[in-house]
N, C-alpha and C positions, 0 to 999 in steps of 0.2 A: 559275201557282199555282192550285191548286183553293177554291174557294170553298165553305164548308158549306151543305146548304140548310135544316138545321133551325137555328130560333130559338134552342133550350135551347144554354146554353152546354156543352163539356165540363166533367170535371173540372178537368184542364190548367188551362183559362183560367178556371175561377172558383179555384183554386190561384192564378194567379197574380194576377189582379185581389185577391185578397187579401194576399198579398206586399205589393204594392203600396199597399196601404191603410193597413198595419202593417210596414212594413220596419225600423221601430227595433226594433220586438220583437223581430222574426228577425234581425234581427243581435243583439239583448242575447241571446236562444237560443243563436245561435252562441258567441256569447264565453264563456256558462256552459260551456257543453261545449268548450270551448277550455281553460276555466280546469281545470276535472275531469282534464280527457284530460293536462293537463303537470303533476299534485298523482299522478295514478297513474304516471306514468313518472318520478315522482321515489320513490315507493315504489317500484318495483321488482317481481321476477317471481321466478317459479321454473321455470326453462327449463333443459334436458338436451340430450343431443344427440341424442334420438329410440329410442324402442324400439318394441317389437311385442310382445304381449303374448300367450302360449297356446302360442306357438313351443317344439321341443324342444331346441333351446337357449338361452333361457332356463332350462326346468325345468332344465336339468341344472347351471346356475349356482346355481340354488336348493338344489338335493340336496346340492352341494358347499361350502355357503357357509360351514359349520362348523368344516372342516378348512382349515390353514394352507395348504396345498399348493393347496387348490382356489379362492383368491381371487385371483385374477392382477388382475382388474379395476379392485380395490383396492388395489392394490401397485405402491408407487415402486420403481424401481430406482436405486441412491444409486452414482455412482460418483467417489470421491475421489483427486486426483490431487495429487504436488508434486512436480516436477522434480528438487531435490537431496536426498529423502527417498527411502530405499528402503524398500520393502513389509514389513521386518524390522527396521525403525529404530526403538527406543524413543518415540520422540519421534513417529512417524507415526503409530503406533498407541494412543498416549495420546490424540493430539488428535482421530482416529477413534472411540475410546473415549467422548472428554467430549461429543462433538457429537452420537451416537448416544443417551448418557445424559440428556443434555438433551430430543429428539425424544421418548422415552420416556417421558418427564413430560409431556409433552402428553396431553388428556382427549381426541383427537381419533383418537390411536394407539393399537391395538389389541395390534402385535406389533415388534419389529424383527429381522434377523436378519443379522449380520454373521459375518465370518471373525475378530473379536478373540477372545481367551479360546477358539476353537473345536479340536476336534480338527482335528490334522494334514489327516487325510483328508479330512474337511470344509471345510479352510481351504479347500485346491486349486482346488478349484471359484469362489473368492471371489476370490482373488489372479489379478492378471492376469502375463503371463512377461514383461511391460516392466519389471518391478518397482518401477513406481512407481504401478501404480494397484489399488485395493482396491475391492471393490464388498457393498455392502449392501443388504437388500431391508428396505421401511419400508410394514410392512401397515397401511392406518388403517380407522376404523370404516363403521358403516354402508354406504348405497348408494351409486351414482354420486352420485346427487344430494348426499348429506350429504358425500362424500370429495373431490369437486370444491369443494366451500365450502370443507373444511377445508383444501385446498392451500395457498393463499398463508403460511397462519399455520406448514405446515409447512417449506414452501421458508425463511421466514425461519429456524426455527430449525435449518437445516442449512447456515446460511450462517457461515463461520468465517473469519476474515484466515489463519490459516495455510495452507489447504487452497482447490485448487480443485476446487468440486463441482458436479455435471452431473446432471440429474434426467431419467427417461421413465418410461414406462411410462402405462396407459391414461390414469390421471387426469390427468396432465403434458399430454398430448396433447388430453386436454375440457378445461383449460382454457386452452391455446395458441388451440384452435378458437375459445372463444368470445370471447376476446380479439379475434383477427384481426378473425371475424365483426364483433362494434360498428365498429375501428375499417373494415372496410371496406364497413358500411351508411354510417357518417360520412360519410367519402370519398367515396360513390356518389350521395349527397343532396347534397355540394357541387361534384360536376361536373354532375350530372343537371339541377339546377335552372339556373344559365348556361346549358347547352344545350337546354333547351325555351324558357327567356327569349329566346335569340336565334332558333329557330325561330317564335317566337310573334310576335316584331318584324317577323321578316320575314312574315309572314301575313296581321295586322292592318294593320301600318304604325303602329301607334298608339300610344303607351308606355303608356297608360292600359289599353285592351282587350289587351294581352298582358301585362300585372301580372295581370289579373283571375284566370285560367285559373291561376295560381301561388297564389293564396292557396286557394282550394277545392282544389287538390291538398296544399298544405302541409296543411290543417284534418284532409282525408280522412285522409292518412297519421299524425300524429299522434292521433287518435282510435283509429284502426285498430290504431294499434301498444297505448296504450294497454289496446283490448279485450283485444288478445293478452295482455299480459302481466297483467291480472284472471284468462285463463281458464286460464294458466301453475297459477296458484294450484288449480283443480278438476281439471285433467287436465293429462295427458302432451303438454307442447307442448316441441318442438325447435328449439333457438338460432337457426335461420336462418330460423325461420317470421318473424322480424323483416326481414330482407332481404327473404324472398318479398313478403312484404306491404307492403314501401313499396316493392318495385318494381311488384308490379300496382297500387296505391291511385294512384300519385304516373300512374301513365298513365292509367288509365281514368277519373282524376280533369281530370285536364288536356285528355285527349278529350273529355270532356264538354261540360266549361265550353266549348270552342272550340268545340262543334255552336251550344251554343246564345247565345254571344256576336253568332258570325257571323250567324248569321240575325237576332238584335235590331237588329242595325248594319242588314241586307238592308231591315228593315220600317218602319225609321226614315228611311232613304234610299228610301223606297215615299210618304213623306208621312206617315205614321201617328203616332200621339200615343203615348207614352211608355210609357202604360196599356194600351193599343191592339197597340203594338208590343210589348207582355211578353205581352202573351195568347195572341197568334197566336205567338211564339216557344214557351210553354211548350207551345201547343197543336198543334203541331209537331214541333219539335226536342226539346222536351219528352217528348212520347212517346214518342223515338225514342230519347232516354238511358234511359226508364224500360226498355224493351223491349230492349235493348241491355244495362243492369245488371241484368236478368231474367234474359237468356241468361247473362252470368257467369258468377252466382249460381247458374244450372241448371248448369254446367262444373263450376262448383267443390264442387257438391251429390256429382259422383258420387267425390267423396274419401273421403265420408262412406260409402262399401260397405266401406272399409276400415279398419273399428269395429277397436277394440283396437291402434290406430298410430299414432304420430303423425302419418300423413296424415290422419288422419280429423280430429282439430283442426287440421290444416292448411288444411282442408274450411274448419272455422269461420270457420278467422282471417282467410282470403282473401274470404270470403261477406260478413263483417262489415266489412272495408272498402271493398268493392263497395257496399256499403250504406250506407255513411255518403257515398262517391264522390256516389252518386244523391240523397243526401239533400241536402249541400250543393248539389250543381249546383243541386235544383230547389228552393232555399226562401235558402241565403245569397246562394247569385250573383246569381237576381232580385231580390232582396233591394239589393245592390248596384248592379244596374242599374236600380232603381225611385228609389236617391238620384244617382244621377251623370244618368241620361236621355242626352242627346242629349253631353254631357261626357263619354261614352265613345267618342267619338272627337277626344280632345285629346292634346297631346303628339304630331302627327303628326313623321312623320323625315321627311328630308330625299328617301327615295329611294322615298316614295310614291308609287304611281303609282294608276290608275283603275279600268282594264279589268282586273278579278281573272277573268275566263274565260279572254279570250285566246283567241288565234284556233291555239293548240298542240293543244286537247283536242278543237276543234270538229274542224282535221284527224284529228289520232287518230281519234276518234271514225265519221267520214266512214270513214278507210282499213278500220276493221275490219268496218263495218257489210258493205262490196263485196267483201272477201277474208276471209271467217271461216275458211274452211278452212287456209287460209295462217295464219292466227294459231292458230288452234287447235293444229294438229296438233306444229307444233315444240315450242312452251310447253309442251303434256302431257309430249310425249316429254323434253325437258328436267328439269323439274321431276320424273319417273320415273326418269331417270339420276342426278340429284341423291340420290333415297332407298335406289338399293341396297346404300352401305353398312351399312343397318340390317339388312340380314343377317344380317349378324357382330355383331349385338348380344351382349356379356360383362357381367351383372351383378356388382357385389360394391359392399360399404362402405366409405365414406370409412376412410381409412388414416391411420399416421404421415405417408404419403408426402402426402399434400395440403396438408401445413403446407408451406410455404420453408422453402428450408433453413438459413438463417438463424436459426428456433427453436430455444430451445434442447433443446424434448421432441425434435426432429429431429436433432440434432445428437449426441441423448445417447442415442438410437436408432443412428445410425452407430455412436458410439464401443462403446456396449455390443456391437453384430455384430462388430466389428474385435475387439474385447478377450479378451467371452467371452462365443463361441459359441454354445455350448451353451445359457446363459440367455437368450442373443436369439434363439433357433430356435423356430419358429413351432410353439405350444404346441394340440392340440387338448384340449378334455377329455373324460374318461369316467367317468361317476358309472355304481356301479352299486350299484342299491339291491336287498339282502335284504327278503325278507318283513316280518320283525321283529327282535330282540334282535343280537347282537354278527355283526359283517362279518367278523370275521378267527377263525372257527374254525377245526380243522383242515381238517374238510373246504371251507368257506368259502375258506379259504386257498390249496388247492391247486386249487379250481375258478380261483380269480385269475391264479395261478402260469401255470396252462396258457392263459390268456385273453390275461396280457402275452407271453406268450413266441407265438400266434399273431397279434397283433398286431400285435412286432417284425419277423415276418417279412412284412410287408404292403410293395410299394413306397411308398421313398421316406420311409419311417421310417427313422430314425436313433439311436431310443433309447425307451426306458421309464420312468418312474419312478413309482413306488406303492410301497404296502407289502411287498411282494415282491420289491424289485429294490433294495432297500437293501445289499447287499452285491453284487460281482459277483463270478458265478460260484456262487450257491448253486441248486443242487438242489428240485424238488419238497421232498422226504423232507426238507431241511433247514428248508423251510421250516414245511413243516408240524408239525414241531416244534418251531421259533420261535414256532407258531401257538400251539401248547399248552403253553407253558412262562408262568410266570406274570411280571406285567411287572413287579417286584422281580427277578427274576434275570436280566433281561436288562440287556446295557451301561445307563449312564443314556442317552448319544447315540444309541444304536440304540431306545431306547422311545422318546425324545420324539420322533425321527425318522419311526418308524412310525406314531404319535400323529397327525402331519401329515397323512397319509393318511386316516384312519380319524376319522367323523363320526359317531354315532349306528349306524345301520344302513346306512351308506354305505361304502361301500369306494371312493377315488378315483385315478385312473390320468392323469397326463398325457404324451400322448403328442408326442413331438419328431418334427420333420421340416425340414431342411433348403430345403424350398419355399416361398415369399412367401406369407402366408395367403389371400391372392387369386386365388393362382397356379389354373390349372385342375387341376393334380397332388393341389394340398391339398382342393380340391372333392373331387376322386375318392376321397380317402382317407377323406372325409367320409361316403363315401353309402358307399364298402368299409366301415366299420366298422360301420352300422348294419344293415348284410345281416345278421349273425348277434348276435343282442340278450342270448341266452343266457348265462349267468355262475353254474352250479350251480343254486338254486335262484333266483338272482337274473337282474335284467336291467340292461343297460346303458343309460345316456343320454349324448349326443355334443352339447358345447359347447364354449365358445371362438368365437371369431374368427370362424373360414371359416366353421365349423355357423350360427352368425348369419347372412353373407350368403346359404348355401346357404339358408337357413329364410327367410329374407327374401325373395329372388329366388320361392322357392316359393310364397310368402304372398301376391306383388304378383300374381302368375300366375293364382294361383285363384281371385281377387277382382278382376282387371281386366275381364272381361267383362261381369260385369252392372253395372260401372260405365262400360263404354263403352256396353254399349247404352241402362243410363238416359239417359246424357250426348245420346248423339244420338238417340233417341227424342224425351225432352220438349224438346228444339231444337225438331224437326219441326212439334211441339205450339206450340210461341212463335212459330216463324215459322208457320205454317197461320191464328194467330191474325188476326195482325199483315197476312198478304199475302192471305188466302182463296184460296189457290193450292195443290193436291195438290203439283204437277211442284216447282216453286220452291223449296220446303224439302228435297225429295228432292235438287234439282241443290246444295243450299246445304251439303247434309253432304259432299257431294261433294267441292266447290270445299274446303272447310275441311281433310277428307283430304288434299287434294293440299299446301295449305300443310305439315300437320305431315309428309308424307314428306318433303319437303326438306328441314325444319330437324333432322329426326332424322336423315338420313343425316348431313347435316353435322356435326351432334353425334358419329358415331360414326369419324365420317373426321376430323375435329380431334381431339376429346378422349382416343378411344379408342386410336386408330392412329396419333396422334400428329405429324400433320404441319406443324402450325403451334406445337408447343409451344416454338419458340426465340423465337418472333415474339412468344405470350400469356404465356409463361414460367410452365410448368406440367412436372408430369410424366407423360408419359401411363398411363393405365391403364383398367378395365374402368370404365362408368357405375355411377353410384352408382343400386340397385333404385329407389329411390322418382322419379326424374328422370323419364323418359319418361311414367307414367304422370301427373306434376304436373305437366308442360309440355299434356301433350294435356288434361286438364279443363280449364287455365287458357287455353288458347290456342282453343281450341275455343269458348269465349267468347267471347274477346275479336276473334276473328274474325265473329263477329257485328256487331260494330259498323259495320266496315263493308258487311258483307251486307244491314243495318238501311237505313246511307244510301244506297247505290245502287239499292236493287232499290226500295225506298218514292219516291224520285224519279221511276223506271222507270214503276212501276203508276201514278202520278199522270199522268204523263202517254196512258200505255195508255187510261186512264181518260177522261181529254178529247178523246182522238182517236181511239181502236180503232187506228191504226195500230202493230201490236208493231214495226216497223223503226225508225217514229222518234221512240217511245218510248223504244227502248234507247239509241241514238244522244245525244238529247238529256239522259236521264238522267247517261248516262258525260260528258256536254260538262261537266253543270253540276256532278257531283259529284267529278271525276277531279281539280279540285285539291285542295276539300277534305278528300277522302282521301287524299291524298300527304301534306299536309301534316300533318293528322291521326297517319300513318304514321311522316310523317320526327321526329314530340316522340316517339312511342311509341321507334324505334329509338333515340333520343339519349339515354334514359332509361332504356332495357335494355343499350345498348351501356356506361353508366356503370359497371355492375351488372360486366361483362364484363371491369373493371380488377380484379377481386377478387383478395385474394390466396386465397384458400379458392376448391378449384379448382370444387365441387359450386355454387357460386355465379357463380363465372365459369362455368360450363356453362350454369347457367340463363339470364343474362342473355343471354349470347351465342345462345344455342340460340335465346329468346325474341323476338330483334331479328332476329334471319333469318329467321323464320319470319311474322312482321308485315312486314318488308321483302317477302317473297315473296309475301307476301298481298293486300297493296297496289300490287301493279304488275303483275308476271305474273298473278295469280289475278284477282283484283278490275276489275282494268284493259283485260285482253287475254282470259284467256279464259270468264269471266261473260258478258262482252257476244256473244263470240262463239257460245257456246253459245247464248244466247237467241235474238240472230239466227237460226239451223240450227234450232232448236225453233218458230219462230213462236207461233200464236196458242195452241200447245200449253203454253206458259209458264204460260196463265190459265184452266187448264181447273180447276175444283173444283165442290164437290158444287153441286146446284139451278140451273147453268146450263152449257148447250154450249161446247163449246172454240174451233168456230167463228164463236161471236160474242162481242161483248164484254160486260162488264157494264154496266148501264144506272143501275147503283144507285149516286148520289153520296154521298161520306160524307167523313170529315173523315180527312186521310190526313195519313201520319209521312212530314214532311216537312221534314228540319232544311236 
């Protein structure tokens, strides 16, 4: 253990000497913001399921939002069913009548559109040929936001004893998700916490010192969540930035507290006084959390290149519970162990033992120091084979298909494909907006005319509908003198119909196609329709569904770089600080690369490709854009922590002895279990996460606990040390001294 040689205390240790001095306060501190953090999570948030903001579909949601035909995003699809009623039975259609008339008096409903009172021609389309089931579209007002609140109130009033009714469409679907979502953060926080309780028993042996590590993460996480749902209210944050965030607070929370628990117990078991023992802990281990929630906070910064998203408040919400992780570790926990003292090691179990080194690491340690090449070379090539299937990376958005099937927005998605078709056939839009004044002149008209009809003939369309295509079979020439006839003399169902279409100086087209919106056929059809933009004197904009992910995927694309290289730049910059070593930080972006290629293959070899989804019970399909980019800020952090304790135990002793062989050696002896350990609450905590029923969530956890599993054993374990080994004295080459010899300069080093 290194000894400081100057007098003046750090910060650390006069932090904690004063802890120490005032611990009631820091904990009355704690309890204030204990009490705040559960008074905001009882008020509540304003959470969505994430947009992106400037994208061309968006605008083209916008250009459309006026005409009936262009709000799909706002629109239930109502399907009423009764086994011994037929589709033409008085009695089905009164009590389809009363419950749609009801719906209609809601301040919430905008429009309703059913096959009652309709023309023949227009029923068709409504009526299914089972003849028992009718279906209705039920457009309500405002945005996601305000049509997801108004759901429940509308679900109730479409609920009738005589009829059964089945609801989808997008809204039905945001809020199945964010239902799922609570209850499977719920669920994830009541497995999570048993299994870091019983890795934490087995570590300490203590019942005492492994409560402790559980209340700073419980704090961390409810604070965290809290900020989230204040910044819910200023900006664009997305329902599962709550999962995200008490899966990373609830680890990096629990990581912490056990650096610096273990070392108070190591300095108390040294002889040291109480006061004594919290000084040199904060001023240690202390450092090591601070420097370690630094790096994070730097992962989770480069979220924020992706302004206008909700990664970017992702960015926040993940940085501010990192932050409050750091803040409890170093001001409640010593705080805690300034009143318990040497009473944090009571409540020992029964299967206590002594020697927490063990004569397993010191072997390990010995094998890899004499055979690095032996260790190295398989583990790269391994963990290399593990990442190629990120290859075959397929972005797109969470879907219908991510609920179970068992919801019934999932269920009422089946029965509408089975029923009717045509209204479940995956919808693109096209706004096209005129200069100024009316969309449907003549000549406006017949620019349209010839625009749907090259359109139709694009693979993989299946049909048209706009102002234009309201009769089949009419002609340019017919139309354009639809165009010019005044709307008193046309049918009344052919103007209101047309009317749908037609917004101000929008003219809108939805286009059908028989392909999954994720499919890579609807992508294609995506980027074909944007090829030629033209539309007479107007142009077109491409939205819906797929244009979303295609716009998305586009958006993660053009803004991941200068968020990976902030990300591993100011790393470089943390650890350069932290180690005064060039090589080290350079080998440490490294090492962290090599973890997330295996957790991303794996990601795309389970989730993508599908080969464990009977096992996770999921259904496969392409990642959702925002995933890989939130896993690599967040992971790229949190791989730090153990970069933080190995390579600071490593230089400590380099530092005493000039010898880099049995530096590295004894670094890995003393730190390999506390890093397993450390590893095995993070994996138990993300593997929790992994039970989701929302599959973007079981990706994450699971993606996240592979890749800290891989971190901590292969990387961290076997080829860190091997590497150093092979590099020698080159480890500790940095500016103002030779690489051939060692530094002479003793300082006070992060040493949890």
């Amino acid at each position: 253990m290194s000894q400081p040689t100057s007098d003046a205390p750090s910060v650390f240790a006069r932090l904690a000497r004063g802890v120490y001095r005032h611990w009631g306060r820091v904990l009355g501190g704690g309890g204030v913001l204990l009490a705040l953090a559960v008074w905001v999570l009882l008020q509540g948030g304003h959470l969505t399921t994430g947009t992106i903001d400037g994208i061309e579909a968006s605008r083209a949601e916008s250009l459309a939002r006026g005409a009936a035909a262009g709000a799909n995003d706002q629109t239930l699809a109502v399907i009423f069913h009764r086994d011994d009623w037929t589709t033409d039975d008085p009695r089905f259609t009164q009590a389809v009548a009363s419950v749609l008339e009801r719906v209609q008096r809601l301040p919430e409903v905008e429009a309703v559109v059913s096959p009652v009172g309709a023309p023949e021609a227009f029923r068709a389309r409504f009526v299914a040929k089972t003849g028992h089931d009718l279906l209705a579209l039920v457009r309500l007002k405002g945005g996601e936001r305000e049509a997801t609140a108004a759901f429940p109130a509308v679900r109730a009033a479409l609920e009738d004893p005589r009829l059964q009714t089945t609801l989808t469409g997008k809204v039905a679907f945001v809020h199945a998700l964010n239902e799922l979502l609570a209850h499977d953060l719920l669920r994830a926080e009541l497995i999570s916490f048993p299994l870091a309780l019983l890795v934490l028993l087995w570590v300490f042996r203590t019942a005492v010192a492994a409560m402790l590590p559980l209340v700073v993460g419980g704090l961390a996480v409810l604070c965290g969540v809290a900020g989230v749902l204040l910044l819910s209210r200023v900006t664009n944050m997305a329902q599962y930035t709550l999962n995200v965030v008490s899966l990373i607070g609830l680890g990096v929370a629990i990581d912490y507290s056990l650096f610096i628990v273990s070392r108070f117990r190591s300095e108390l078991a040294e002889g040291l006084t109480t006061e004594d023992a919290l000084a040199r802990t904060l001023d240690t281990a202390g450092r090591a959390v601070a420097f370690s929630g630094l790096a994070v906070t730097v992962g989770l910064a480069g979220l924020l290149f992706f302004r206008g998203s909700y990664l970017s408040a992702m960015g926040l919400g993940g940085a501010l519970v990192v932050a409050f992780a750091v803040l409890f570790a170093l001001t409640v926990l010593p705080a805690l162990l300034s009143w318990l003292g040497p009473r944090v090691d009571r409540g020992k179990l029964p299967f206590a033992h002594t020697n927490r080194r063990g004569g397993a690491w010191h072997a390990l340690a010995t094998w890899v120091m004499r055979h690095p090449w032996w260790v190295l070379v398989p583990t790269l090539a391994l963990l290399l084979a593990m990442g190629l299937p990120f290859r075959r990376l397929e972005l797109a958005a969470t879907d219908i298909t991510a609920l179970p099937a068992h919801t019934e927005a999932r269920q009422g998605a089946e029965t509408l494909a089975r029923l009717f078709p045509r209204e479940a056939a995956t919808r693109v839009l096209v706004a096209v907006e005129f200069p100024s004044g009316n969309p449907f002149t003549p000549e406006r008209a017949g620019a349209l005319f010839d625009a749907s009809r090259r359109i139709a003939s694009l693979p993989g369309v299946v049909g048209v509908e706009s102002a234009v295509d309201l009769v089949p079979g009419m002609d340019r020439a017919t139309v354009q003198r639809m165009a010019a006839a005044p709307p008193q003399a046309l049918p009344p169902e052919l103007g209101s119909a047309r009317a749908a279409y037609l917004t101000g100086n929008v003219a809108v087209l939805q286009v059908l196609t028989s392909q999954a919106p994720s499919s890579r056929e609807a992508r294609d059809l995506v980027r074909e329709l944007r090829v030629d933009r033209a539309v007479g004197d107007g142009r077109l904009t491409v939205g819906g569904q797929t244009a979303s992910d295609v716009d998305a995927a586009a958006f993660v694309k053009h803004h991941t770089p200068a968020a990976v290289g902030f990300v591993m730049g100011m790393t470089c910059v943390v650890l350069f600080v932290l180690l005064r070593s060039v090589v080290l930080p350079l080998k440490a972006l490294l090492m962290n690369l090599l973890s997330l290629t295996g957790s991303f293959g794996a990601l795309v070899w389970i989730f993508q490709e599908g080969h464990l989804h009977r096992l996770l019970r999921f259904e496969p399909g392409p990642i959702e854009p925002s995933l890989p980019i939130l896993l690599f800020c967040t992971l790229f952090g949190l791989s730090m922590d153990y970069e933080v304790l190995l390579l600071s135990r490593i230089r400590e002793e380099w530092l005493r002895t000039g010898d880099n062989t049995h530096a590295v050696a004894e670094g890995l002896e003393q730190t390999g279990g506390l890093i397993t350990s450390a590893a095995a609450i993070m994996v138990a905590v993300f593997a929790a996460f992994s039970l989701a029923s929302v599959v973007v969530v079981k990706a994450m956890g699971l993606g996240m606990a592979i890749a800290v599993a891989l971190d901590a054993t292969l990387v961290r374990v076997l080829i860190v040390p091997a590497m150093m080994r092979l590099m020698g004295d080159l480890n500790w080459w940095g500016p103002g001294h030779s690489w051939r010899s060692r530094a002479r300069v003793k300082q006070r080093e992060v040493v949890p």
